[in-house]
C-alpha positions in Angstrom: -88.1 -4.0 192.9 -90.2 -1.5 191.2 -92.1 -2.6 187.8 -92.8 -0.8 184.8 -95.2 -0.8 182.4 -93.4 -1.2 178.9 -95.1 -0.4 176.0 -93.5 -1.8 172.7 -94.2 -0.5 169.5 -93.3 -1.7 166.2 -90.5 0.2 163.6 -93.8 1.5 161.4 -95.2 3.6 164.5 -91.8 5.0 165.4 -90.8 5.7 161.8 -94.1 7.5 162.1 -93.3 9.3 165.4 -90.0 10.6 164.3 -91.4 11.3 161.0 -88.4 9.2 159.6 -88.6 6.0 157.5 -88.6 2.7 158.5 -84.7 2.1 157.3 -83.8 4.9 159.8 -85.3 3.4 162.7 -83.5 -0.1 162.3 -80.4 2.1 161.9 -81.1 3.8 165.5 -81.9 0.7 166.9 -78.5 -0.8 166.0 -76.5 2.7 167.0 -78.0 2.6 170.3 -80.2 5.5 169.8 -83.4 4.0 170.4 -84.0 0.6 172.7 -85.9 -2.6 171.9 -86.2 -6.1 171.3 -86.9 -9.1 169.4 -89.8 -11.1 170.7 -89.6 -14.6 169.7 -86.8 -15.8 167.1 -83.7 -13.6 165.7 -86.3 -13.4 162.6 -89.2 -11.4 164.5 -89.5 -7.9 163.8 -88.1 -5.2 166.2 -90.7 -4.2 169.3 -89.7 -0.5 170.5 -89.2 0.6 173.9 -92.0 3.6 173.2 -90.4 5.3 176.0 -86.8 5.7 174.4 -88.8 7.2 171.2 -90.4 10.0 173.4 -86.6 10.7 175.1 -85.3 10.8 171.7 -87.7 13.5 170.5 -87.0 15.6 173.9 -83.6 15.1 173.6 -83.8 16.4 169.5 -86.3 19.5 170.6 -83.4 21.1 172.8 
């Protein structure tokens, strides 16, 4: 089976990336939009699949 390198980013640096704020991030995690995870306990902060952030802004450029 093949392995990827997964890079995670936190809500901050894709708010950034999508120029959008940090509210709107946490709202495209939980609509599906954007993949990632919780590392640790239900209480850590979201980690972002940085790869689902760069489809995202391919998919809104078109």
């Amino acid at each position: 089976m093949e392995q990827k390198n997964l890079e995670l980013i936190s809500t901050k640096e894709a708010a950034k990336m999508l120029a959008v704020s940090v509210q709107t991030i946490c709202k495209m995690i939980w609509d599906g939009r954007l993949r990632a995870t919780k590392l640790g306990n239900a209480t850590s902060p979201w980690r972002i699949n940085k790869e689902s952030v760069m489809k995202y802004l391919q998919q809104a450029s078109v």
